[in-house]
mmCIF file of the N, C-alpha and C atoms, coordinates in Angstrom:
data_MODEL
# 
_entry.id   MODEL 
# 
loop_
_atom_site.group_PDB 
_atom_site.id 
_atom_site.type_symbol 
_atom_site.label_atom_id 
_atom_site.label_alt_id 
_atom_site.label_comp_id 
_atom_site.label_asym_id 
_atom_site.label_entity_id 
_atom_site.label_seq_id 
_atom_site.pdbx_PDB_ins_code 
_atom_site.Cartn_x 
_atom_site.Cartn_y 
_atom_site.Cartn_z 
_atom_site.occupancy 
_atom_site.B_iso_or_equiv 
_atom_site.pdbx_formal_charge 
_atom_site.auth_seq_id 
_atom_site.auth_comp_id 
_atom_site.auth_asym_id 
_atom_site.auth_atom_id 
_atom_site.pdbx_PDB_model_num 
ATOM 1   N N  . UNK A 1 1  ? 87.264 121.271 137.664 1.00 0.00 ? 1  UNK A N  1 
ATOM 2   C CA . UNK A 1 1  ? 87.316 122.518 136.909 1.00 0.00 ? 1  UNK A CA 1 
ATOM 3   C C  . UNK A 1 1  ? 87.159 123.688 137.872 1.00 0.00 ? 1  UNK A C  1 
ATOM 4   N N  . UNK A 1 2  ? 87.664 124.466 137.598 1.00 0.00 ? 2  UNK A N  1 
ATOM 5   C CA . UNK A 1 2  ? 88.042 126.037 138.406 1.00 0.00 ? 2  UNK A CA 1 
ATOM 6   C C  . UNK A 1 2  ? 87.232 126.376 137.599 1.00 0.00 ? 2  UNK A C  1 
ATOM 7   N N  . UNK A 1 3  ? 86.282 128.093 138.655 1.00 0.00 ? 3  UNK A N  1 
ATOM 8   C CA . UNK A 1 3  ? 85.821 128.915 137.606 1.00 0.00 ? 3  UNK A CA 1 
ATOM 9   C C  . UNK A 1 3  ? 86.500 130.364 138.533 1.00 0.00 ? 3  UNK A C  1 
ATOM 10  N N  . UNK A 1 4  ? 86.105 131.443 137.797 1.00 0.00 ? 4  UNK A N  1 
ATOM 11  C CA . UNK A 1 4  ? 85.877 132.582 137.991 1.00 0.00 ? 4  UNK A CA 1 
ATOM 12  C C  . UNK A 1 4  ? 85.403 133.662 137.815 1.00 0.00 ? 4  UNK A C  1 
ATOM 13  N N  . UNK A 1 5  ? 84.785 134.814 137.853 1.00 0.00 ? 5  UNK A N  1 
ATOM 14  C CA . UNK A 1 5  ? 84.094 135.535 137.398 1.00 0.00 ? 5  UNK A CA 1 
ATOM 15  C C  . UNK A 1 5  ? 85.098 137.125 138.143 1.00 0.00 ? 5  UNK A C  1 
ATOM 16  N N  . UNK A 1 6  ? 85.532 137.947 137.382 1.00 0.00 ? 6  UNK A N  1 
ATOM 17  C CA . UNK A 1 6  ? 86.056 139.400 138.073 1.00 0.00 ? 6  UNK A CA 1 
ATOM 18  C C  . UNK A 1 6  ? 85.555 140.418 137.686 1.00 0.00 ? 6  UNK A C  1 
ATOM 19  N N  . UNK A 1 7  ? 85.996 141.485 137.599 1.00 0.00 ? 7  UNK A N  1 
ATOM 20  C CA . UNK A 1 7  ? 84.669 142.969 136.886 1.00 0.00 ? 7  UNK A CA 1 
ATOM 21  C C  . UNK A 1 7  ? 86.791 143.499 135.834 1.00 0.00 ? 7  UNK A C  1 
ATOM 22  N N  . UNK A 1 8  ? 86.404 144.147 135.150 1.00 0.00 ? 8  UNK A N  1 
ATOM 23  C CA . UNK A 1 8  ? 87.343 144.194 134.202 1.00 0.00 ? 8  UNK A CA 1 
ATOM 24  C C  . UNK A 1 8  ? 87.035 145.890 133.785 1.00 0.00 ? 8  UNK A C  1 
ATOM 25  N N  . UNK A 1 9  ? 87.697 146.480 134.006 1.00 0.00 ? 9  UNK A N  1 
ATOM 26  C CA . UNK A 1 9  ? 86.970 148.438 134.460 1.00 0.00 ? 9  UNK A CA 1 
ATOM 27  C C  . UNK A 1 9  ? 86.826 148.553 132.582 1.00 0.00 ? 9  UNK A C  1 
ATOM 28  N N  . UNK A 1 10 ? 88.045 147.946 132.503 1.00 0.00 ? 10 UNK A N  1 
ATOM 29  C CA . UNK A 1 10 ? 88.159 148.798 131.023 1.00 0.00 ? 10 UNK A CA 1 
ATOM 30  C C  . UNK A 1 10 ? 87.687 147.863 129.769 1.00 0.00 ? 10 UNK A C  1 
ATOM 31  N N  . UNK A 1 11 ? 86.646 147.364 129.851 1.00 0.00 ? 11 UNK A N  1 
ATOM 32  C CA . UNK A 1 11 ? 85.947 146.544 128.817 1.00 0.00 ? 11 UNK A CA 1 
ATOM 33  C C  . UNK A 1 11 ? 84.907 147.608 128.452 1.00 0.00 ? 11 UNK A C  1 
ATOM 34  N N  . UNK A 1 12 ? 84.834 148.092 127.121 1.00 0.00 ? 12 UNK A N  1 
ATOM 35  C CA . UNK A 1 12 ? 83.756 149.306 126.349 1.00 0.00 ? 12 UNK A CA 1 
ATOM 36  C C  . UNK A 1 12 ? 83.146 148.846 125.437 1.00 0.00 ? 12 UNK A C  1 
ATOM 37  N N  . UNK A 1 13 ? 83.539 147.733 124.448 1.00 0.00 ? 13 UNK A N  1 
ATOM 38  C CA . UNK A 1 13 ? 82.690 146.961 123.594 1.00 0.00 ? 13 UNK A CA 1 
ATOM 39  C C  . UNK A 1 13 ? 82.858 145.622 123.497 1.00 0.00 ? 13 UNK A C  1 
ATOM 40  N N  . UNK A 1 14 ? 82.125 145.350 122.242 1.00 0.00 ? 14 UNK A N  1 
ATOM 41  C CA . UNK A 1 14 ? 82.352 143.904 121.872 1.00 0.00 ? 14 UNK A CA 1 
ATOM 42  C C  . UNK A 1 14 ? 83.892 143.142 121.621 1.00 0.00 ? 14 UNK A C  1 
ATOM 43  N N  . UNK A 1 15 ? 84.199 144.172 121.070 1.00 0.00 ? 15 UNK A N  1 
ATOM 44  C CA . UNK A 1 15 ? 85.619 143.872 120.493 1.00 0.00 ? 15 UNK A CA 1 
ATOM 45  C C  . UNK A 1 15 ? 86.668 143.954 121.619 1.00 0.00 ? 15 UNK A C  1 
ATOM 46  N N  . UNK A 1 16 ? 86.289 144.439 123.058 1.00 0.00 ? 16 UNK A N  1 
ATOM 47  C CA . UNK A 1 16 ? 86.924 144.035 123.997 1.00 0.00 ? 16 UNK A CA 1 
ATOM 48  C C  . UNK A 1 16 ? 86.702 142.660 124.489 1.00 0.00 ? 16 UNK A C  1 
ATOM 49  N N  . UNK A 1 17 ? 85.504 142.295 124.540 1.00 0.00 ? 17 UNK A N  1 
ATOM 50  C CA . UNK A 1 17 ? 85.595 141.288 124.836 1.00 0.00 ? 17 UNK A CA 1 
ATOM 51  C C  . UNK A 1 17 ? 86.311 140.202 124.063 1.00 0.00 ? 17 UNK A C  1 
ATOM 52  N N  . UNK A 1 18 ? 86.103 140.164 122.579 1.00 0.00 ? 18 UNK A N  1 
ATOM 53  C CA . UNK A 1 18 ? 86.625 139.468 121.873 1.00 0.00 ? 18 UNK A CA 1 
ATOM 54  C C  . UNK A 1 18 ? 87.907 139.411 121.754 1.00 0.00 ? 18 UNK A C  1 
ATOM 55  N N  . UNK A 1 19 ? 88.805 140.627 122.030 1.00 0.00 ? 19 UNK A N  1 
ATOM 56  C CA . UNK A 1 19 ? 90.246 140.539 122.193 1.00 0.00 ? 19 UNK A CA 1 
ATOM 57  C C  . UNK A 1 19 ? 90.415 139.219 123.617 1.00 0.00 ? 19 UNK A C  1 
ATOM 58  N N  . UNK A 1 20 ? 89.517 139.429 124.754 1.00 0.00 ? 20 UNK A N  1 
ATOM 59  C CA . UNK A 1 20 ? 89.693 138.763 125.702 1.00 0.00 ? 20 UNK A CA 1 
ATOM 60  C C  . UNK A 1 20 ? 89.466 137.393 125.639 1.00 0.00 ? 20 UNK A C  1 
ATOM 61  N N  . UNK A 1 21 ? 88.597 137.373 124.822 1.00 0.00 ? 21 UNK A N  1 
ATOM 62  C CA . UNK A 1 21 ? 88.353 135.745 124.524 1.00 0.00 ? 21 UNK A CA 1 
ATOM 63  C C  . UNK A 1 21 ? 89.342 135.038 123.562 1.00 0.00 ? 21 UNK A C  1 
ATOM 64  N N  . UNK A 1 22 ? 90.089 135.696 122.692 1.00 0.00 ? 22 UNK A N  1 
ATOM 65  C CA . UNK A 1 22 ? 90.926 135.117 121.711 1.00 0.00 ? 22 UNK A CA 1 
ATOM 66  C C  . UNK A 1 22 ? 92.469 134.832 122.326 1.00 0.00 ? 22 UNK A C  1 
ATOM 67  N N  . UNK A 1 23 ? 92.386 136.446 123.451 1.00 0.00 ? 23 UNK A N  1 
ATOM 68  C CA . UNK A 1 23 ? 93.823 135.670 123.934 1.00 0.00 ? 23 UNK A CA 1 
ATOM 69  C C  . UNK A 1 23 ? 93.717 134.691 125.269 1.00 0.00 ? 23 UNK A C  1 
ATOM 70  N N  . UNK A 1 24 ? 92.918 134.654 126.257 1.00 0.00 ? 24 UNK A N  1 
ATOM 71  C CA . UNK A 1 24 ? 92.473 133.825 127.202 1.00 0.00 ? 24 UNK A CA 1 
ATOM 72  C C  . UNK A 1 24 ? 92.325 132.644 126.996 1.00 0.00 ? 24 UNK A C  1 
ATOM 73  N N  . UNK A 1 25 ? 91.704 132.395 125.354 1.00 0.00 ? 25 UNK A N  1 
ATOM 74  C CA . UNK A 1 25 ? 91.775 130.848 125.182 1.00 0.00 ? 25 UNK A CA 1 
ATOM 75  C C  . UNK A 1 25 ? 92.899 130.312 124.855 1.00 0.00 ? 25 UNK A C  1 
ATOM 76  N N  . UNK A 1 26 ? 93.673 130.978 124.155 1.00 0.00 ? 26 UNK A N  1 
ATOM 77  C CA . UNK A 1 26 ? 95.003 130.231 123.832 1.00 0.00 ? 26 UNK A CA 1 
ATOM 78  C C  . UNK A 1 26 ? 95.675 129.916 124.962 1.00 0.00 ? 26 UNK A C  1 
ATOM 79  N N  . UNK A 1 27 ? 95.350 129.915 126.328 1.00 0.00 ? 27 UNK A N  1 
ATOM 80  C CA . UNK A 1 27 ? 96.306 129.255 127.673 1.00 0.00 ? 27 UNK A CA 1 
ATOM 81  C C  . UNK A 1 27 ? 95.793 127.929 127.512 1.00 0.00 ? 27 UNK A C  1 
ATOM 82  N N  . UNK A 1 28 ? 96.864 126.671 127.821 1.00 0.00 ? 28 UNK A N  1 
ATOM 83  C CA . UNK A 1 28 ? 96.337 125.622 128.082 1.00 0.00 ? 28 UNK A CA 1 
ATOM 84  C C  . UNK A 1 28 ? 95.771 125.234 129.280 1.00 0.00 ? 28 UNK A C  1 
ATOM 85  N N  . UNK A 1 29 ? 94.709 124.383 129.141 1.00 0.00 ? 29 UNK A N  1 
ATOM 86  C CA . UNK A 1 29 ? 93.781 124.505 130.059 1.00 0.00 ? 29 UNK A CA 1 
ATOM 87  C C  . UNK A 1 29 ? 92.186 125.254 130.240 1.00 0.00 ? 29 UNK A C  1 
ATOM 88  N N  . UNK A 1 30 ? 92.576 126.286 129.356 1.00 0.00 ? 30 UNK A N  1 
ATOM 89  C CA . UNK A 1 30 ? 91.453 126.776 129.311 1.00 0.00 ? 30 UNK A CA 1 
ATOM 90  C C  . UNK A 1 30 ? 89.973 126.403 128.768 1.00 0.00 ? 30 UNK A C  1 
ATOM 91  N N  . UNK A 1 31 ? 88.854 126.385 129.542 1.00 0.00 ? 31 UNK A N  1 
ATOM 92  C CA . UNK A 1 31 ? 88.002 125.653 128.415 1.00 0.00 ? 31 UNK A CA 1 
ATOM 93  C C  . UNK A 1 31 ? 86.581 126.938 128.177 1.00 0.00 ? 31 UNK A C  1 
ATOM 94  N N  . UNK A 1 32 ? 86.422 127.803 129.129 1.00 0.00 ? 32 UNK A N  1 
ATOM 95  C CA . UNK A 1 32 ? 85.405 128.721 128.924 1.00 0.00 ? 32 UNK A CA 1 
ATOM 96  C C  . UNK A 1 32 ? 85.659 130.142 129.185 1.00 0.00 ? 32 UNK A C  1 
ATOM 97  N N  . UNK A 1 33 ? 85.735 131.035 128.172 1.00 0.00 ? 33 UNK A N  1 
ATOM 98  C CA . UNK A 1 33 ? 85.907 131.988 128.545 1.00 0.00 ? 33 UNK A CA 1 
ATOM 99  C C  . UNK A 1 33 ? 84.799 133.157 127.859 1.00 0.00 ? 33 UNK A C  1 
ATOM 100 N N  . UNK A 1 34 ? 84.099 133.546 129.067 1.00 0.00 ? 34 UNK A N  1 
ATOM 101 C CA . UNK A 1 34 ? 82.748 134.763 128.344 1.00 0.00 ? 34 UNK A CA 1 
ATOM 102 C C  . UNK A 1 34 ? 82.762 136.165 129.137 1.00 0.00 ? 34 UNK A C  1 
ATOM 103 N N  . UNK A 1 35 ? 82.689 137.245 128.289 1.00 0.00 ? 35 UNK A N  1 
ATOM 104 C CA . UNK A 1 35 ? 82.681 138.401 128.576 1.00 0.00 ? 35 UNK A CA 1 
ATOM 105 C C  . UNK A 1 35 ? 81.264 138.988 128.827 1.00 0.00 ? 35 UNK A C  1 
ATOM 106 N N  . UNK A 1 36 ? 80.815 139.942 129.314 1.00 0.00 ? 36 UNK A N  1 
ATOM 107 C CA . UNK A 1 36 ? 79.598 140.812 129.220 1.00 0.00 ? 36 UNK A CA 1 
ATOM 108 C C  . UNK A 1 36 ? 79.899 142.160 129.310 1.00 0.00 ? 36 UNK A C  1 
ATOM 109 N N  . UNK A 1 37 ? 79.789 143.029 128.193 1.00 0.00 ? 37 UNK A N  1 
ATOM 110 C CA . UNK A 1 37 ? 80.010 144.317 128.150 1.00 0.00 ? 37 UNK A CA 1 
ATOM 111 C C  . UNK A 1 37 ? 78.944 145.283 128.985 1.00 0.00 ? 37 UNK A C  1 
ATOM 112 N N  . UNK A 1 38 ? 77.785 145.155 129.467 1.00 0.00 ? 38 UNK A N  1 
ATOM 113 C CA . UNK A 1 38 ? 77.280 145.471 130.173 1.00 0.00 ? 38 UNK A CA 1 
ATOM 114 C C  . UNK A 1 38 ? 77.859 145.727 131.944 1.00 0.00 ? 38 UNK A C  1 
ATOM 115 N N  . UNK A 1 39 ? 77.971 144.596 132.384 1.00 0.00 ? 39 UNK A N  1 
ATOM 116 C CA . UNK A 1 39 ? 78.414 144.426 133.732 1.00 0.00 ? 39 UNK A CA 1 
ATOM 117 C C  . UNK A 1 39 ? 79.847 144.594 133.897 1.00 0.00 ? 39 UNK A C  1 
ATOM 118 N N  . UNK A 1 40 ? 81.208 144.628 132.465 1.00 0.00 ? 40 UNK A N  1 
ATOM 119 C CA . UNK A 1 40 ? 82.050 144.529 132.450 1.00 0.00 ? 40 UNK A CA 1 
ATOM 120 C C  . UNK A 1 40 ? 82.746 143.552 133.219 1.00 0.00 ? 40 UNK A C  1 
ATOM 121 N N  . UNK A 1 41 ? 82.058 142.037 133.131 1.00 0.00 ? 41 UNK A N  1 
ATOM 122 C CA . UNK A 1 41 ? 82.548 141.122 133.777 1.00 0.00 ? 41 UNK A CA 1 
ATOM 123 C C  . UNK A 1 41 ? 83.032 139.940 132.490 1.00 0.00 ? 41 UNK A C  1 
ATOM 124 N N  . UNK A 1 42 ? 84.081 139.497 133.434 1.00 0.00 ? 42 UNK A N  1 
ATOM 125 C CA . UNK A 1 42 ? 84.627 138.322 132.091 1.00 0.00 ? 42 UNK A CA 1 
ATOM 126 C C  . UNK A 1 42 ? 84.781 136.746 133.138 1.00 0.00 ? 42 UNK A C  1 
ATOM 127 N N  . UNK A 1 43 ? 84.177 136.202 133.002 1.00 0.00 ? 43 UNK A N  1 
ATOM 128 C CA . UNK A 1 43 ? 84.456 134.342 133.235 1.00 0.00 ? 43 UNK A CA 1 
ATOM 129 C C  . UNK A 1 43 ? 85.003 133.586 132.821 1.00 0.00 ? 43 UNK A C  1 
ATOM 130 N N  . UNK A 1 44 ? 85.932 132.977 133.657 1.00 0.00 ? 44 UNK A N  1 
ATOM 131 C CA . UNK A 1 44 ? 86.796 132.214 132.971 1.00 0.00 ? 44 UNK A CA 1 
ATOM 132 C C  . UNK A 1 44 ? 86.478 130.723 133.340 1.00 0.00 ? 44 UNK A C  1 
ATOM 133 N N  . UNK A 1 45 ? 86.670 129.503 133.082 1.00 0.00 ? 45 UNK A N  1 
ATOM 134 C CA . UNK A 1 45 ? 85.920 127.830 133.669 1.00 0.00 ? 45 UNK A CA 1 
ATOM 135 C C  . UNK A 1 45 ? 87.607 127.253 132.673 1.00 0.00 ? 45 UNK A C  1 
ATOM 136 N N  . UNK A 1 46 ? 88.438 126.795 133.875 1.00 0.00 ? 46 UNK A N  1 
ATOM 137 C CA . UNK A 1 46 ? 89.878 126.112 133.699 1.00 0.00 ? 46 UNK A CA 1 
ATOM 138 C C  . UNK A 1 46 ? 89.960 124.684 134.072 1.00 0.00 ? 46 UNK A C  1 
ATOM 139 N N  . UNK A 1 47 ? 90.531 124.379 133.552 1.00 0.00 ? 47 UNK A N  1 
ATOM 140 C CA . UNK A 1 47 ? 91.397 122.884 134.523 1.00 0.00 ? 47 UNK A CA 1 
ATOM 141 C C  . UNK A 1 47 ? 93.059 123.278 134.099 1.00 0.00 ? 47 UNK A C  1 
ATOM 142 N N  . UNK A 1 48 ? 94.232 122.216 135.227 1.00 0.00 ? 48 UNK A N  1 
ATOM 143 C CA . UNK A 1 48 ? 95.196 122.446 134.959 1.00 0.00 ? 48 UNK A CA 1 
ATOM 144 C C  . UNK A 1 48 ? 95.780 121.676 133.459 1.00 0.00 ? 48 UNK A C  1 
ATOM 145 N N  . UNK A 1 49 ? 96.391 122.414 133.068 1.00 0.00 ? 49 UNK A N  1 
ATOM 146 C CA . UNK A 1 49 ? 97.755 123.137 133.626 1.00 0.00 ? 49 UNK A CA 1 
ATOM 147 C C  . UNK A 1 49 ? 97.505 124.422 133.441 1.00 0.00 ? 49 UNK A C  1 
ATOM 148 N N  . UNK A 1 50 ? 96.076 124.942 133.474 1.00 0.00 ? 50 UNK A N  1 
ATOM 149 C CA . UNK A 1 50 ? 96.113 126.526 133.742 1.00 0.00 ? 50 UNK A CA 1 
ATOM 150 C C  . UNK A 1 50 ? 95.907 126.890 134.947 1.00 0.00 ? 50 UNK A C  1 
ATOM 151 N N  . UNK A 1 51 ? 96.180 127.874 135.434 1.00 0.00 ? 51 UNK A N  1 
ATOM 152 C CA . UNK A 1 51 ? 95.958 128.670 136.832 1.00 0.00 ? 51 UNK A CA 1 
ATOM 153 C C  . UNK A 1 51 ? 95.522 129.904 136.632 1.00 0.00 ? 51 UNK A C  1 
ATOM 154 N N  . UNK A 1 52 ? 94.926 130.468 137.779 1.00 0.00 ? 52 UNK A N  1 
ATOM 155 C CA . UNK A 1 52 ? 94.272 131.737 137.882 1.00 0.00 ? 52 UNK A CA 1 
ATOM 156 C C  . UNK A 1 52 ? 95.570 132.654 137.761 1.00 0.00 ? 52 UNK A C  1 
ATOM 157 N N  . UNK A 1 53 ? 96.893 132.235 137.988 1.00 0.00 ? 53 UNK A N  1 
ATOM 158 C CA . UNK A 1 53 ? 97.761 133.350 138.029 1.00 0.00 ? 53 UNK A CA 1 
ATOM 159 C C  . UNK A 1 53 ? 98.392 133.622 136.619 1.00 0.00 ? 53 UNK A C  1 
ATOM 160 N N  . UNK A 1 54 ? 98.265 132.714 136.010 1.00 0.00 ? 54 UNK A N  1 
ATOM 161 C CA . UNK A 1 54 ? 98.593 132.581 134.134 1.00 0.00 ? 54 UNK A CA 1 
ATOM 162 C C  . UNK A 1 54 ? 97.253 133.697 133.831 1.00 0.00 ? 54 UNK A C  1 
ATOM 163 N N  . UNK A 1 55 ? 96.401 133.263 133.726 1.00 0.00 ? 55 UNK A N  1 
ATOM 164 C CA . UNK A 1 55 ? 94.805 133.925 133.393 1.00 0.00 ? 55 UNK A CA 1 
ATOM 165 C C  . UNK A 1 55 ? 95.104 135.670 134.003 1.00 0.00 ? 55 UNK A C  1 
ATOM 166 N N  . UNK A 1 56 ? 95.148 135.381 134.797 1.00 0.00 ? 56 UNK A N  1 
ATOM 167 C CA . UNK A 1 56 ? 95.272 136.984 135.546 1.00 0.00 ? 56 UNK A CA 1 
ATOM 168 C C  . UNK A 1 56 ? 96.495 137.811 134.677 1.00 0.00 ? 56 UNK A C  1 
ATOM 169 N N  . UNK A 1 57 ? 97.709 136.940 134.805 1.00 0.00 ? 57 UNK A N  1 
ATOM 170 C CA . UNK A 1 57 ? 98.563 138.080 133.715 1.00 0.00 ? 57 UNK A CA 1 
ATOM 171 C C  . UNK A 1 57 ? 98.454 138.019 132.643 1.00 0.00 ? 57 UNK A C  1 
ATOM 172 N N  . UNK A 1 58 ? 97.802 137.009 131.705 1.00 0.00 ? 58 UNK A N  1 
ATOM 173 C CA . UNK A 1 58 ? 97.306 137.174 130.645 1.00 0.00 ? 58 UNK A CA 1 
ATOM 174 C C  . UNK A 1 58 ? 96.322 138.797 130.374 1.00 0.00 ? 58 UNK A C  1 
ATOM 175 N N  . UNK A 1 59 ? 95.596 138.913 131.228 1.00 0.00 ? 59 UNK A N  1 
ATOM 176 C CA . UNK A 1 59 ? 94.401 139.684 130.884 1.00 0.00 ? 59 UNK A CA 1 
ATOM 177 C C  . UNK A 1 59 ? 95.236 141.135 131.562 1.00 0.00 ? 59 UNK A C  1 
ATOM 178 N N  . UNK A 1 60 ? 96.281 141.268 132.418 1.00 0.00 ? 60 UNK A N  1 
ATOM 179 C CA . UNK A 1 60 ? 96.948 142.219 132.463 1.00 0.00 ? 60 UNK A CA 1 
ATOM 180 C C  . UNK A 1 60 ? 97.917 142.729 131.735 1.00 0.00 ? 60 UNK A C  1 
ATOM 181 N N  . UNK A 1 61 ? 98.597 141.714 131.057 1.00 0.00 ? 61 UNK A N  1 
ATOM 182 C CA . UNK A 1 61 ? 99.674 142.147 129.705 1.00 0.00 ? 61 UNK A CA 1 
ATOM 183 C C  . UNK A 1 61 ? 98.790 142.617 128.350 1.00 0.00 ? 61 UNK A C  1 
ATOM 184 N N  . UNK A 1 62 ? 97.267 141.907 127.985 1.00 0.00 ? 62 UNK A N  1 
ATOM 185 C CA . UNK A 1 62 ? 96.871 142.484 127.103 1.00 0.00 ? 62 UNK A CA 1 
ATOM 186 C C  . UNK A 1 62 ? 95.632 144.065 127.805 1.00 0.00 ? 62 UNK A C  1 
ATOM 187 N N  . UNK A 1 63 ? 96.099 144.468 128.485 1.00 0.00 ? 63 UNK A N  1 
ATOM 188 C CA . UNK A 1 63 ? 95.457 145.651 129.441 1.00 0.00 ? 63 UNK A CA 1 
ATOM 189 C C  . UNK A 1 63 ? 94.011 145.525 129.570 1.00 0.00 ? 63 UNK A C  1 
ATOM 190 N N  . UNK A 1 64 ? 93.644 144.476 130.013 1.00 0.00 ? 64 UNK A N  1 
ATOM 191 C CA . UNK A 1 64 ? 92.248 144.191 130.846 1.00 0.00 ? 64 UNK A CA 1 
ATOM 192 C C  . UNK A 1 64 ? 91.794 143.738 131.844 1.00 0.00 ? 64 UNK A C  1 
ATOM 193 N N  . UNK A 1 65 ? 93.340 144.092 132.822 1.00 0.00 ? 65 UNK A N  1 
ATOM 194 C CA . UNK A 1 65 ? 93.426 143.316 134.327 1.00 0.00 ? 65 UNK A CA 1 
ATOM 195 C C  . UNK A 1 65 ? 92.197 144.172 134.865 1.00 0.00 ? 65 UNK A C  1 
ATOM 196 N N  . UNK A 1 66 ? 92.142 142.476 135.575 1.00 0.00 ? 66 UNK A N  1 
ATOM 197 C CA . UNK A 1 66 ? 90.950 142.352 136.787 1.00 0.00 ? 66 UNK A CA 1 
ATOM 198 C C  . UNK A 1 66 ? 90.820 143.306 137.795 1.00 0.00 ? 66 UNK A C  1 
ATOM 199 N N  . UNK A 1 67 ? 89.427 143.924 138.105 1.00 0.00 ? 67 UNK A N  1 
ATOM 200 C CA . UNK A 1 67 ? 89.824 144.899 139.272 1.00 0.00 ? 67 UNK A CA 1 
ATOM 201 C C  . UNK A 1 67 ? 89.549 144.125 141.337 1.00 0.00 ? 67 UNK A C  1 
# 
């Protein structure tokens, strides 16, 4: 299992995070995905057939790319 952790500038509430968690999980592969609106950090914990580069444009097409 892959993990990751990035800082995400434009996370302001809950409901950001939750947008992030609803579309992040639907990649296959995915098995953990948690936000913190505080630190504006989001974690992701994969196996394949997901990749960090699926995950990454995921969270950039719904406008919460990684900084």
């Amino acid at each position: 299992m892959e993990s990751r952790t990035v800082q995400v500038p434009n996370i302001g509430c809950d409901g950001c995070v939750r947008t992030i968690k609803n579309e992040v999980s639907q990649i296959s592969g995915v098995k953990i995905v948690d936000g913190k609106v505080d630190g504006k950090t989001v974690t992701v914990e994969w196996d394949a057939p997901a990749t960090w580069q699926q995950i990454e444009s995921t969270l950039k097409e719904i406008d919460y790319a990684p900084a």
